[in-house]
C-alpha positions as CSV (number, residue, x, y, z in Angstrom):
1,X,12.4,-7.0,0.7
2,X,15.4,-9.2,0.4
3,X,18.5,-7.6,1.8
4,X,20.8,-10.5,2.0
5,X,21.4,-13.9,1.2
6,X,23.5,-17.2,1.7
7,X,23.3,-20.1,0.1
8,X,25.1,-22.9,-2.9
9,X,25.9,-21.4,-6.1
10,X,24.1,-23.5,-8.8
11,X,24.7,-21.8,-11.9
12,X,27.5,-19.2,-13.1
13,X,26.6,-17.0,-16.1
14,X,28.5,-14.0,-17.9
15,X,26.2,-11.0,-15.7
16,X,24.2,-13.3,-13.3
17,X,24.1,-16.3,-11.3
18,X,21.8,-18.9,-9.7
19,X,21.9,-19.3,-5.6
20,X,20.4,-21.9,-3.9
21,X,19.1,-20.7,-0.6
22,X,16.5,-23.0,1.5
23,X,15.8,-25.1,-1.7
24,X,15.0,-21.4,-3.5
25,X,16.9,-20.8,-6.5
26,X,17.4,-16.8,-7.0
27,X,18.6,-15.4,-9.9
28,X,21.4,-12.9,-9.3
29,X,23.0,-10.0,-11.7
30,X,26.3,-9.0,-10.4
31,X,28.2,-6.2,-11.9
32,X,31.8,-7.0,-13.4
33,X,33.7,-6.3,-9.8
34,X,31.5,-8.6,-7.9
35,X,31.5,-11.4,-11.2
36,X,35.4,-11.4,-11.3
37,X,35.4,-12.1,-7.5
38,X,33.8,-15.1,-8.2
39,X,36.4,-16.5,-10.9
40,X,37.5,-19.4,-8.8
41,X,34.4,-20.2,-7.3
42,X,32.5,-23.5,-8.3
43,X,29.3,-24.8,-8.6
44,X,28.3,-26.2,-4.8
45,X,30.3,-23.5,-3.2
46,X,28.5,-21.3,-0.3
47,X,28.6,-17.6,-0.9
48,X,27.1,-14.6,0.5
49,X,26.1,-11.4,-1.1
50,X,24.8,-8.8,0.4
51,X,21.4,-7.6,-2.5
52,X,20.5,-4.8,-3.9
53,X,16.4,-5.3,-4.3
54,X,15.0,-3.2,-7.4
55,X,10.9,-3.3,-8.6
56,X,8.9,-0.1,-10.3
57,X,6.8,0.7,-12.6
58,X,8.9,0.7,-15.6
59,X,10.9,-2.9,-14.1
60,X,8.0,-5.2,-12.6
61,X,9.8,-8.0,-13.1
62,X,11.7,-7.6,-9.5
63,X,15.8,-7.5,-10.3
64,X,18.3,-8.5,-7.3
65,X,21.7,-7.2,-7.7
66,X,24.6,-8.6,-5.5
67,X,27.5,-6.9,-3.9
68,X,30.2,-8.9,-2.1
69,X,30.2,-5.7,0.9
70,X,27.6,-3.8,2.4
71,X,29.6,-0.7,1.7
72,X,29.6,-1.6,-1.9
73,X,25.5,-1.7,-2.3
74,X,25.6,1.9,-0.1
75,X,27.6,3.1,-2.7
76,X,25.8,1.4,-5.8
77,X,22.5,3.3,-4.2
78,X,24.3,6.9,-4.3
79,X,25.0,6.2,-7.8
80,X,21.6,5.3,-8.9
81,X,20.5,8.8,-7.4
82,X,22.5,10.2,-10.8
83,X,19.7,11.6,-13.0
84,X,19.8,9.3,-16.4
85,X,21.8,6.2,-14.1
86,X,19.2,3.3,-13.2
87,X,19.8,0.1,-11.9
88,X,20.8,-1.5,-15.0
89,X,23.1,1.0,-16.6
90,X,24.9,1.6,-13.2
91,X,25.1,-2.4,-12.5
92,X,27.1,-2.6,-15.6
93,X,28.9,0.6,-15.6
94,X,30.7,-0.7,-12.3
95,X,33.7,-2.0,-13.6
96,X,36.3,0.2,-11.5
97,X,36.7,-0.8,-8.2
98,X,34.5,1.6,-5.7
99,X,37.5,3.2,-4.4
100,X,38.5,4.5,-7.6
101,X,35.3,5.7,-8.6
102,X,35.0,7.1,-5.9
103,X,38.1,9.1,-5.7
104,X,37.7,10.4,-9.4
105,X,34.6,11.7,-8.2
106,X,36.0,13.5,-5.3
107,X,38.8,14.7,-7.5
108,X,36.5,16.2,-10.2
109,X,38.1,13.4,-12.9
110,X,35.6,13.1,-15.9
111,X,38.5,11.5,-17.8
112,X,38.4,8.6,-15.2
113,X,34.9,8.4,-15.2
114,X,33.9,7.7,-18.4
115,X,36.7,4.5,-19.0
116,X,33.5,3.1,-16.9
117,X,31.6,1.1,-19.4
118,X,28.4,3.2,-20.8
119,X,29.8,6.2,-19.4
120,X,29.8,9.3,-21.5
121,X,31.5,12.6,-20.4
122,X,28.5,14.3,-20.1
123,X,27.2,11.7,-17.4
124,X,30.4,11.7,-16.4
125,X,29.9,15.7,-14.9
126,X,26.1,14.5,-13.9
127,X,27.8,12.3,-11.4
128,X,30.6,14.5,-10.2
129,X,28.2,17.3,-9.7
130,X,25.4,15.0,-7.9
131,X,28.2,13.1,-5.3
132,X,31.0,15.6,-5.0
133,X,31.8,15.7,-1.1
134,X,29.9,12.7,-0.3
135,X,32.4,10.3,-1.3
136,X,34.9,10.2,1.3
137,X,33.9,7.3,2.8
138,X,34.2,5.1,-0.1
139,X,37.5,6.4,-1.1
140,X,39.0,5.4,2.2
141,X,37.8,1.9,2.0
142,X,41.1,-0.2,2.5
143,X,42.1,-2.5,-0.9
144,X,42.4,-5.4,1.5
145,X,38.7,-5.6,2.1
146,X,37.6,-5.6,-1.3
147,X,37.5,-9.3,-2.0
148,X,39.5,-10.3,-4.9
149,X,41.2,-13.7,-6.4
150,X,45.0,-13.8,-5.2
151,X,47.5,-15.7,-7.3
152,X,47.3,-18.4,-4.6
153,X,43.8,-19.3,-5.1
154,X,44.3,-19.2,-8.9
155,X,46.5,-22.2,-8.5
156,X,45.2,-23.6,-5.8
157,X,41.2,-23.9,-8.1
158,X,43.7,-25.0,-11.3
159,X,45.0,-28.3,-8.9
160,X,41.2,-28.9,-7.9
161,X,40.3,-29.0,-11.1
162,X,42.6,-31.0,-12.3
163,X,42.4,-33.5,-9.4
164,X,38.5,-33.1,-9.7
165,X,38.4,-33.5,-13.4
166,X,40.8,-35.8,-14.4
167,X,41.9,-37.9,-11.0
168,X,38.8,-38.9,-9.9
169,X,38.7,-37.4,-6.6
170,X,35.7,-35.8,-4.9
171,X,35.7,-31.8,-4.5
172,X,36.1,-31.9,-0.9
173,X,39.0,-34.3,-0.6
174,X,41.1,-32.0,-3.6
175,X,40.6,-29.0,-1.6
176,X,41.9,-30.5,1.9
177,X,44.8,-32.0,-0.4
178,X,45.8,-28.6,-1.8
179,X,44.9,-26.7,1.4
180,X,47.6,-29.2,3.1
181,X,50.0,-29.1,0.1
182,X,50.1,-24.8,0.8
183,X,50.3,-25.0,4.1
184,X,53.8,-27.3,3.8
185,X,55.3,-25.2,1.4
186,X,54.3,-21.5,1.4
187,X,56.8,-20.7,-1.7
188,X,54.4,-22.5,-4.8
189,X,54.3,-20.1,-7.5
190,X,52.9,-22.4,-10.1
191,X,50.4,-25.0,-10.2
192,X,53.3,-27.9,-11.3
193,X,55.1,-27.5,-8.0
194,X,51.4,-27.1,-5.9
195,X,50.4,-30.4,-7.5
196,X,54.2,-32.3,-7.0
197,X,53.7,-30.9,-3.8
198,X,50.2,-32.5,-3.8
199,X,51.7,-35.8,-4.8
200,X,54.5,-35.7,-2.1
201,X,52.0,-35.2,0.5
202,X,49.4,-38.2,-0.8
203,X,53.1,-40.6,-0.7
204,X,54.3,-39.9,2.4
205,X,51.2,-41.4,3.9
């Protein structure tokens, strides 16, 4: 059973993706809090994701779903234990952060529950009543290790681009020219003063 893998994006859909691992392509669905994470990722980059391996009766077709933490597939495996939640419906349903979820569930908030998407209130009370008390754990879990795009990345993958895109330059040389540009001048707050700074850097050599 495959539990983990690392290895080149290829492909970047709305739900899924494509990772090349050993010259294996596997194809990926990742709910909307592990997709979003991915935002400023490209094509060629190395990821890891820590997978969630799913096969019965009713879904031969084997399915991997992909988490960015190991605490966030434990989790995704306590909500599946819902009675009417399967793989599927819960891989789209997470679109909360696991925190929150699972604090509405430990504070007995259907309301908060069913802004998840394909969640009704009466599922809603099916999870609360199932997973009361057992998620403290997941409550506690800190927001600085649930990886997200910070406003620095954002421009630092709109420079790239544009470098990439339109200057001609390969994808590893934009990234060490950015990564020097941010490490000069730690005050950028949009991506016309990172790429000025960009340019003052590439003339002073």
């Amino acid at each position: 059973m495959i539990g983990y893998l690392e290895g080149k994006l290829l492909k970047k859909e709305s739900e899924r993706i494509l990772l090349l691992v050993n010259h294996i392509g596997y194809e990926i669905l990742l709910p909307p809090i592990v997709m979003e994470t991915l935002n400023t990722r490209l094509v060629g980059d190395e990821i890891t994701l820590y997978i969630y391996f799913h096969q019965s009766e009713r879904q031969p077709k084997p399915v991997l779903i992909g988490f960015n933490l190991e605490i966030e597939k434990e989790f995704f495996q306590y909500f599946i234990s819902v009675e009417d939640i399967g793989p599927l419906k819960a891989l789209k349903a997470l679109t909360m952060q696991v925190r929150e979820i699972a604090r509405a569930i430990e504070s007995k908030d259907a309301a908060a529950l069913t802004q998840l998407k394909g969640i009704g209130s009466r599922t809603a009370q099916k999870i609360i009543a199932t997973l009361e008390g057992k998620m403290n754990k997941f409550a506690l879990i800190r927001k600085s290790e649930q990886p997200h795009a910070s406003v620095s990345d954002d421009l630092a993958q709109k420079v790239i681009d544009l470098l990439v895109l339109q200057l001609g330059y390969k994808q590893s040389e934009a990234k060490v020219m950015v990564g020097e540009a941010m490490k000069r001048n730690r005050f950028i707050t949009s991506p016309e003063e990172l790429f000025e700074e960009v340019y003052r850097g590439e003339e002073s050599r």
